[in-house]
C-alpha positions, 0 to 999 in steps of 0.5 A, a space after each residue: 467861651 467868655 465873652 472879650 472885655 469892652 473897654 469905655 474910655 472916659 475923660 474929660 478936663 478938670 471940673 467936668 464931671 467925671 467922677 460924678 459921671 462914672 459913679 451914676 454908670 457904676 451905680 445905674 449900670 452896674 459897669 465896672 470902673 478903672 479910675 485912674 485919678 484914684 491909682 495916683 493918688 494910690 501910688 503917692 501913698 507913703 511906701 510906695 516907690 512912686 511916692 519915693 521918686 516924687 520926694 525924690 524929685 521935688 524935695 521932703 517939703 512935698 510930703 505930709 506928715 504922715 510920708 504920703 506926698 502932699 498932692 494940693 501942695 504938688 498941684 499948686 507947684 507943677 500947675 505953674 511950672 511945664 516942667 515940674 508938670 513933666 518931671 511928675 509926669 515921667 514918673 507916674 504915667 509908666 505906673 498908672 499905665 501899669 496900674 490901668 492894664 494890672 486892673 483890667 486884667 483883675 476885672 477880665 478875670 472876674 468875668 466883667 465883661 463891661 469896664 470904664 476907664 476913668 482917665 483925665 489924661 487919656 490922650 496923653 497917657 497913649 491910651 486912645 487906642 485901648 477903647 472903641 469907644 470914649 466918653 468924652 465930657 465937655 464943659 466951658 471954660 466959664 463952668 470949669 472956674 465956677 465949680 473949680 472956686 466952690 468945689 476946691 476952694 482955690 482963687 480965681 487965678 489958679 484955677 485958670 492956671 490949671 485950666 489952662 495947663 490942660 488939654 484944651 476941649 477943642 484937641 480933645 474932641 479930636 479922641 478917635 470914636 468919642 461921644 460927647 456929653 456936655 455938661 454945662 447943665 445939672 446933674 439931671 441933665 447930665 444923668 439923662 445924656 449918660 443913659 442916651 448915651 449907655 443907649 447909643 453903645 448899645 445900640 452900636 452893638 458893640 457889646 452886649 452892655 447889661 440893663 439898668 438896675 
């Protein structure tokens, strides 16, 4: 009989180390990975319907040239206004859930029994109670608007506005059956917290988790 799939949340706020996070587990452990960042930006490519809706929404000014919505642009606009924020959210979050659920099916099928789901927006998205367990990356505001200005090139000011459209670290921590890693530090750091905690879920038997390569 197969083994049943686990299923690993992880998330975290903007700036935090996620994608850098799931690309160590993915390359240490060989785990799977869900990323729910790269469904978005899937479904805002040129000819999907979701990519429709938004035009739709938010107007012909929103698209590049080539049909696919323009996400720096759309990012600039729903950062600063709640409800252009809840307009874009009412059409990709039904989709993304569908996306997540399709992917998990697909990796089940494929005999993984291991899988990250890499969800900026896990709480909001209704997916806490999908994972056991959730790896929860913390960062402070200070760090968030450094990396925010080297990586993405954007002023002080809208990096604090988009820190501050998100879910603030002190909610977060409230994620049923989370464990934190912070990641203030360097990547060192972050990569010898993650193995403590690959370590912790195993030692929690939760799953049988494979070894490091």
């Amino acid at each position: 009989m197969m083994a049943s799939m686990l299923h690993i949340g992880l998330t975290g706020g903007i700036a935090s180390g996620k994608t850098t996070a799931c690309a160590y587990l993915q390359k240490q452990y060989g785990v799977a990975v869900v990323d729910a960042d790269a469904i978005t930006h899937r479904l805002l490519q040129h000819g999907q319907p979701e990519c429709d809706q938004v035009l739709a929404a938010f107007g012909d000014a929103m698209a590049t040239a080539a049909g696919d919505v323009d996400r720096a642009k759309l990012g600039e606009l729903v950062f600063r206004d709640k409800a252009a924020r809840q307009r874009l959210e009412n059409i990709l979050h039904p989709a993304i859930l569908r996306e997540i659920q399709f992917e998990l099916g697909k990796l089940e099928a494929q005999g993984d029994t291991t899988v990250i789901v890499a969800a900026p927006l896990l709480l909001e998205l209704g997916l806490e109670d999908l994972f056991p367990l959730v790896i929860l990356l913390l960062v402070d505001t200070e760090m968030q608007k450094k990396r925010l200005l080297e990586q993405r090139k954007i002023s002080a000011k809208e990096a604090k506005r988009r820190i501050q459209a998100q879910m603030d670290n002190r909610t977060r921590q409230n994620i049923k059956n989370c464990i934190k890693v912070f990641n203030n530090g360097t990547l060192k750091e972050l990569y010898q917290r993650l193995d403590e905690v690959w370590q912790e879920i195993a030692n929690r038997r939760v799953a049988k988790l494979p070894n490091p390569r």
